[in-house]
C-alpha positions in Angstrom: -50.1 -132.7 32.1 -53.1 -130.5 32.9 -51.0 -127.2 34.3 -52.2 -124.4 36.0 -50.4 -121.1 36.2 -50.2 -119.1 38.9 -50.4 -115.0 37.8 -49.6 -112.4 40.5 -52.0 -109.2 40.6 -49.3 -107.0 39.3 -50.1 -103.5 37.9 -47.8 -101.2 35.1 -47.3 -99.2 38.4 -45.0 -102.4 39.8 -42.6 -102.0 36.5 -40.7 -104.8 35.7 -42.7 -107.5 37.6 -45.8 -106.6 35.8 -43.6 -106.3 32.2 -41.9 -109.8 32.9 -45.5 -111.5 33.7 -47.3 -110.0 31.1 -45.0 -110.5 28.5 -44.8 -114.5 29.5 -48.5 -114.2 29.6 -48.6 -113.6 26.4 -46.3 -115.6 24.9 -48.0 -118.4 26.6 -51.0 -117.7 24.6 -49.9 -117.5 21.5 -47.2 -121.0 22.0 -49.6 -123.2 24.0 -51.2 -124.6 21.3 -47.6 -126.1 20.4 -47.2 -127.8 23.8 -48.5 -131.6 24.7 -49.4 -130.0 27.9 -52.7 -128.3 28.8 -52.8 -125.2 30.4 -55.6 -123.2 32.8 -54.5 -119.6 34.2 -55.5 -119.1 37.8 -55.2 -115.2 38.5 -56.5 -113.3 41.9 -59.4 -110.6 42.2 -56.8 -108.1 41.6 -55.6 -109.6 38.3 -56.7 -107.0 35.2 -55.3 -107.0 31.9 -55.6 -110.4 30.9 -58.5 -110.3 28.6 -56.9 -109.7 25.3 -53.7 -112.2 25.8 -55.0 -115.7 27.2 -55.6 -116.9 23.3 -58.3 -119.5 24.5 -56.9 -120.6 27.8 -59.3 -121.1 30.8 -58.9 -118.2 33.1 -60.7 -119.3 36.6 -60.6 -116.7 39.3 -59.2 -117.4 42.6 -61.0 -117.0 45.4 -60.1 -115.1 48.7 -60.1 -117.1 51.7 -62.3 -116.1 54.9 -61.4 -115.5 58.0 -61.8 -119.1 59.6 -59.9 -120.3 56.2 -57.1 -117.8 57.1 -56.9 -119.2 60.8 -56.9 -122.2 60.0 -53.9 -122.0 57.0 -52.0 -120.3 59.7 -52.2 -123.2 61.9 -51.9 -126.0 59.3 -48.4 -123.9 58.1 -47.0 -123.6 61.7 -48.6 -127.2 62.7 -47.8 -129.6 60.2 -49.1 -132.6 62.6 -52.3 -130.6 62.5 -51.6 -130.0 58.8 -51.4 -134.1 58.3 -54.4 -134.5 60.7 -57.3 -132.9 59.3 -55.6 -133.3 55.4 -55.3 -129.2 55.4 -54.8 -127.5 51.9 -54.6 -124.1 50.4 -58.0 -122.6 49.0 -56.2 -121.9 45.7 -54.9 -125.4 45.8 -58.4 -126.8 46.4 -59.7 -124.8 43.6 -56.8 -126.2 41.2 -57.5 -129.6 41.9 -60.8 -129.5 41.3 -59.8 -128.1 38.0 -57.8 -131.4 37.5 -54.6 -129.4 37.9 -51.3 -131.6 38.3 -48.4 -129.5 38.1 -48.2 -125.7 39.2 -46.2 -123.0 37.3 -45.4 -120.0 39.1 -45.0 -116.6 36.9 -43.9 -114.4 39.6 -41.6 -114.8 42.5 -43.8 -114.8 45.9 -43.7 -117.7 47.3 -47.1 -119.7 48.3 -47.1 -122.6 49.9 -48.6 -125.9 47.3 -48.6 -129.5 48.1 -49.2 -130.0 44.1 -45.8 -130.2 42.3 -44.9 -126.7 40.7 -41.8 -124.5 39.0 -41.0 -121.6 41.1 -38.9 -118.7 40.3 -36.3 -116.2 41.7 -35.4 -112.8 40.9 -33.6 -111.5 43.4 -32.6 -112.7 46.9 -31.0 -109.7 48.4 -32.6 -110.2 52.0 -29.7 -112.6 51.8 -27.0 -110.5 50.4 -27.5 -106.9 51.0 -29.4 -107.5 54.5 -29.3 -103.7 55.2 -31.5 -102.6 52.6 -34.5 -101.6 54.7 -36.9 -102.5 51.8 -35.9 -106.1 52.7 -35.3 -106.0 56.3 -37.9 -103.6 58.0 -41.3 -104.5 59.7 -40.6 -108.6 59.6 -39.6 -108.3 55.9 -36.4 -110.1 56.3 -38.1 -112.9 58.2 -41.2 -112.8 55.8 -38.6 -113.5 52.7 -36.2 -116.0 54.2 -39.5 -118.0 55.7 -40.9 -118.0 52.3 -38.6 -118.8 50.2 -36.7 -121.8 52.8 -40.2 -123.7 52.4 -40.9 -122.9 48.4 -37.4 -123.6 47.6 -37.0 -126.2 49.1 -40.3 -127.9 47.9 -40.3 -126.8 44.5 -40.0 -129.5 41.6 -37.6 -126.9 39.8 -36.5 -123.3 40.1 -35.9 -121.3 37.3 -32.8 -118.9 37.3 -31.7 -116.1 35.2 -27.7 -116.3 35.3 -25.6 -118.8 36.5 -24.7 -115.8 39.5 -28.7 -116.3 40.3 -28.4 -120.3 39.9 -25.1 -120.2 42.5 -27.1 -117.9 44.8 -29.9 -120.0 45.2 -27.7 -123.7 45.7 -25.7 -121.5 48.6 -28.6 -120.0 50.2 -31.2 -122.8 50.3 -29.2 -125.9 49.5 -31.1 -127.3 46.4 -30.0 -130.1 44.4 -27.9 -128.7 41.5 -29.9 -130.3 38.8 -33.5 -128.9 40.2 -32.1 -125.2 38.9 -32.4 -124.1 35.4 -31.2 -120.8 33.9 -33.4 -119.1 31.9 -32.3 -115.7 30.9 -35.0 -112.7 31.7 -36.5 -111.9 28.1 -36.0 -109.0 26.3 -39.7 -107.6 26.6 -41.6 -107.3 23.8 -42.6 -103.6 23.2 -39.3 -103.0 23.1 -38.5 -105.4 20.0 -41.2 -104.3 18.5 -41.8 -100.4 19.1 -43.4 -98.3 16.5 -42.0 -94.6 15.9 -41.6 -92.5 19.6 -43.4 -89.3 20.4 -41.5 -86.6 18.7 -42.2 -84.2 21.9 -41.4 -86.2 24.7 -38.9 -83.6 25.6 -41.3 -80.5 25.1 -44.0 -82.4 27.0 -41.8 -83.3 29.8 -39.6 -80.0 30.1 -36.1 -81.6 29.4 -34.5 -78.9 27.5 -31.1 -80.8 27.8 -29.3 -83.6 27.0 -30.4 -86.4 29.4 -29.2 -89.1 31.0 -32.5 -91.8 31.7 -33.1 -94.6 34.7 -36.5 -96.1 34.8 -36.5 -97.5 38.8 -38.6 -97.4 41.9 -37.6 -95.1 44.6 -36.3 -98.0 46.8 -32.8 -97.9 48.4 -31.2 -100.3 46.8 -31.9 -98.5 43.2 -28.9 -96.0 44.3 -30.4 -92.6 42.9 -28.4 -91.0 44.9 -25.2 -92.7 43.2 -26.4 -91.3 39.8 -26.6 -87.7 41.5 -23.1 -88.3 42.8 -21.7 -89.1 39.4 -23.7 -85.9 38.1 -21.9 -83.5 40.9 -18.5 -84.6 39.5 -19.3 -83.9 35.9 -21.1 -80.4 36.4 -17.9 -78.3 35.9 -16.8 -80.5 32.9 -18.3 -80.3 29.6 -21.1 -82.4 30.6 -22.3 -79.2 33.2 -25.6 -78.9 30.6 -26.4 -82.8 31.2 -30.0 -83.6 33.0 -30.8 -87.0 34.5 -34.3 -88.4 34.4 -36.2 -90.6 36.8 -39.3 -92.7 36.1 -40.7 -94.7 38.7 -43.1 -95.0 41.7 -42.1 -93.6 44.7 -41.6 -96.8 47.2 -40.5 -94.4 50.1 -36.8 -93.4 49.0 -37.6 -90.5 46.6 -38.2 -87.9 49.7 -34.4 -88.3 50.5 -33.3 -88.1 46.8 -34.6 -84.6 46.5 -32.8 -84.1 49.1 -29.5 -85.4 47.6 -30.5 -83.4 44.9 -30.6 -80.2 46.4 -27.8 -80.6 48.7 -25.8 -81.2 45.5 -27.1 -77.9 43.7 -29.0 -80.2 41.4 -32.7 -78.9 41.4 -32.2 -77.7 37.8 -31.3 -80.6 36.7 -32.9 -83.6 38.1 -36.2 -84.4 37.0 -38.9 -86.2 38.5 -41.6 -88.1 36.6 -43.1 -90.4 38.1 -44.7 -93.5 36.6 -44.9 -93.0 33.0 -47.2 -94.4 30.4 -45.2 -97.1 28.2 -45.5 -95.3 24.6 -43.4 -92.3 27.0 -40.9 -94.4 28.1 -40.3 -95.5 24.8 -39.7 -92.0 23.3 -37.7 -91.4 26.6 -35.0 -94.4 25.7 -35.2 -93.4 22.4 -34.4 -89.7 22.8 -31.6 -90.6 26.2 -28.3 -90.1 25.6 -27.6 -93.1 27.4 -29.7 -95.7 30.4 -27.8 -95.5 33.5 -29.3 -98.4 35.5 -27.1 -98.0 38.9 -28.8 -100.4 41.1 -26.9 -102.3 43.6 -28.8 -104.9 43.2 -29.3 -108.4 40.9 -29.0 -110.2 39.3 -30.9 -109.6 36.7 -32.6 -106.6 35.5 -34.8 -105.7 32.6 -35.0 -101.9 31.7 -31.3 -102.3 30.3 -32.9 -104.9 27.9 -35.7 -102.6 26.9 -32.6 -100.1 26.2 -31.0 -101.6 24.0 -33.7 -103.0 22.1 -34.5 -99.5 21.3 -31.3 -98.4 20.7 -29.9 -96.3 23.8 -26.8 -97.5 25.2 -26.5 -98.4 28.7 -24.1 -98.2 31.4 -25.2 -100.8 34.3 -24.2 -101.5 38.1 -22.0 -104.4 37.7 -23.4 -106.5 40.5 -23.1 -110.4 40.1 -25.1 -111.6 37.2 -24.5 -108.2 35.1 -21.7 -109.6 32.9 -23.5 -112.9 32.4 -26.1 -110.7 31.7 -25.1 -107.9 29.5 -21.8 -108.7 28.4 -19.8 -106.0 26.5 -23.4 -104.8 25.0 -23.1 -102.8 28.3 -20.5 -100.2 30.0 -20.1 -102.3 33.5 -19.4 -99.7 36.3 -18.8 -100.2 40.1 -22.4 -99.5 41.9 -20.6 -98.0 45.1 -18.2 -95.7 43.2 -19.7 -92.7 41.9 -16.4 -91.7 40.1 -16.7 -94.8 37.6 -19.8 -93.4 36.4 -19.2 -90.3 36.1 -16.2 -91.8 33.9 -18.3 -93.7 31.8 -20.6 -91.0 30.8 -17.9 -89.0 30.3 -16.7 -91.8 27.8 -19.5 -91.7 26.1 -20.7 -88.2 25.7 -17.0 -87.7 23.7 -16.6 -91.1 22.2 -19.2 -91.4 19.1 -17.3 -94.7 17.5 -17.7 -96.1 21.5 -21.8 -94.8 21.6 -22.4 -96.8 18.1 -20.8 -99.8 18.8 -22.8 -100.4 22.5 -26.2 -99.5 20.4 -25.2 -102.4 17.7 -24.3 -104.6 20.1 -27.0 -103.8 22.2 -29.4 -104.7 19.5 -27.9 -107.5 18.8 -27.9 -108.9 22.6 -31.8 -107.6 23.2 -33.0 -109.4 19.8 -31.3 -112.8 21.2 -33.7 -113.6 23.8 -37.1 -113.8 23.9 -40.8 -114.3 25.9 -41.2 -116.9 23.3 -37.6 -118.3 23.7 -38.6 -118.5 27.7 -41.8 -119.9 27.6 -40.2 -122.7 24.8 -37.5 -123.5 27.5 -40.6 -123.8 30.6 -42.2 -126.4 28.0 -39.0 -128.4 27.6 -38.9 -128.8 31.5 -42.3 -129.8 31.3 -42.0 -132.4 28.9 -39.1 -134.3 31.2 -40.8 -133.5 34.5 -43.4 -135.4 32.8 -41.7 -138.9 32.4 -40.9 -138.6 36.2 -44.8 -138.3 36.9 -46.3 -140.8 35.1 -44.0 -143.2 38.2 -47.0 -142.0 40.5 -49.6 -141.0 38.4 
């Protein structure tokens, strides 16, 4: 099959769905050549980054649809009479077929609307389960998600999912056939595995003159700073009252109430804020962590804990649905919504050395056990049997 894929314009400033593309990106490039299948990569005017990774694959560049195009989509969507009528179809999807595209694989998780046949993925549907995050409720979000995703479910030739807890989410929520799910598990990405020697001053550079606990997340609600600060309050009068806590991430309109937190907690001193970070920093900043502490209340997957481990920091994780599946026991599992687990756990592990080197083996272990490679291999297998079902039309 001729198959285009789909690449979101995703920046480093976007985290983890920029590391997750980019690193199947790549992988793509260098296993292509292995597949029966032929592939094009269709990216938008804000793709960058692409140049040095596409090992020979067509790039073509998608164009933006005018103002009349845009009208019109918006009726054919609403109006699928009108749709059928005037044989209506998406600029990109126009531009593919002229390509001699047959099947569609989608990298990221935004839904678009296709008529070709295509793979779609999901990361996360927590419109669905934690409704009261405002990040995916406010200003028609809610709507905007659940409208997408009922049409490009439910239209998709297969949807990949990261855990069975992802897989069960997505046959309860949008009523899929079973067998039109696969699991594939996020991969461990690849500058972790293979990360050269970290900046030796990271913590001169950066003014952390402590010990310091490390969680690489956007400011958005449902990442639960404020949980880690709670955890922090508890342990200040114990031995751990000389314990920091860094945050790395763009600021998606929750960080303003985390300082808050912060300083109604007495925690100035000890919180810092560094915004996005280049990715040799956050290496050196895993490496040099006394532990990851990725609280989010939110799944179920999640790939900074991955990067963790590859470079050997242990990590204590929210233990939402999908965690276990994820993590297993290379990960201290701790309830999101109680402060006091956490502050349990890193009390654990500031006093337990034999319990700090047997999470960084297994941790090593786990990361190394999953791969870009290993993900894009399993997107070719579904390939080769979707073909068989196409050549009945084709």
């Amino acid at each position: 099959m001729k198959i285009g894929v789909y690449l979101d314009s995703y920046t480093p400033e976007d985290g983890g769905a920029h590391t997750f593309q980019g690193g199947l990106v790549d992988a793509l490039s260098q296993l292509h050549g292995t597949s029966q299948h032929q592939f094009t990569l269709f990216v938008s005017e804000k793709a960058r980054g692409l140049e040095n990774v596409v090992g020979g694959m067509p790039i073509v560049q998608l164009r933006r649809p005018n103002a009349y195009q845009k009208i019109v989509a918006f009726i054919a969507r609403n109006w699928p009479n009108f749709r059928k009528a005037i044989k209506w179809r998406d600029v990109a999807e126009r531009q593919m077929r002229k390509a001699g595209i047959e099947f569609v694989w989608f990298m990221s998780a935004r839904p678009k609307e296709l008529d070709l046949p295509y793979l779609a993925i999901v990361w996360d549907l927590q419109h669905r389960l934690q409704p009261w995050f405002p990040e995916v409720s406010e200003f028609g979000q809610w709507e905007i998600r659940e409208r997408g995703y009922q049409r490009f479910l439910g239209r998709a030739s297969g949807i990949v999912a990261g855990t069975q807890a992802g897989k069960d989410e997505i046959l309860r929520f949008y009523g899929v056939p079973e067998d039109r799910v696969l699991i594939l598990p996020h991969p461990t990405p690849d500058f972790a595995l293979q990360a050269e020697e970290a900046h030796s001053d990271v913590a001169a550079r950066f003014g952390l003159n402590n010990p310091f606990l490390l969680y690489p997340a956007q400011f958005w609600a449902h990442k639960n700073h404020s949980g880690i600060l709670k955890a922090l309050s508890l342990l200040k009068d114990r031995q751990a009252s000389e314990l920091d806590v860094v945050f790395v991430g763009a600021d998606f309109g929750n960080r303003a109430y985390i300082e808050k937190i912060a300083r109604e907690l007495k925690l100035e001193e000890r919180v810092h804020f560094l915004g996005f970070v280049e990715r040799d920093d956050l290496i050196a900043l895993y490496r040099h962590a006394i532990a990851l502490v990725y609280y989010s209340a939110a799944g179920p997957e999640n790939l900074p804990p991955l990067e963790a481990m590859a470079l050997g920091c242990p990590v204590i994780v929210g233990n939402v649905a999908g965690a276990e599946e994820q993590f297993g026991e290379a990960a201290i599992l701790v309830d999101p919504y109680q402060p006091s687990e956490l502050a349990a756990a890193i009390d654990r592990l500031l006093n337990d050395d034999a319990l700090r080197t047997k999470l960084v083996k297994r941790g090593k272990k786990r990361a190394a056990n999953w791969t870009s490679k290993d993900f894009v291999r399993g997107v070719f297998d579904f390939f080769d049997e979707f073909n068989f079902i196409r050549d009945l039309w084709a």
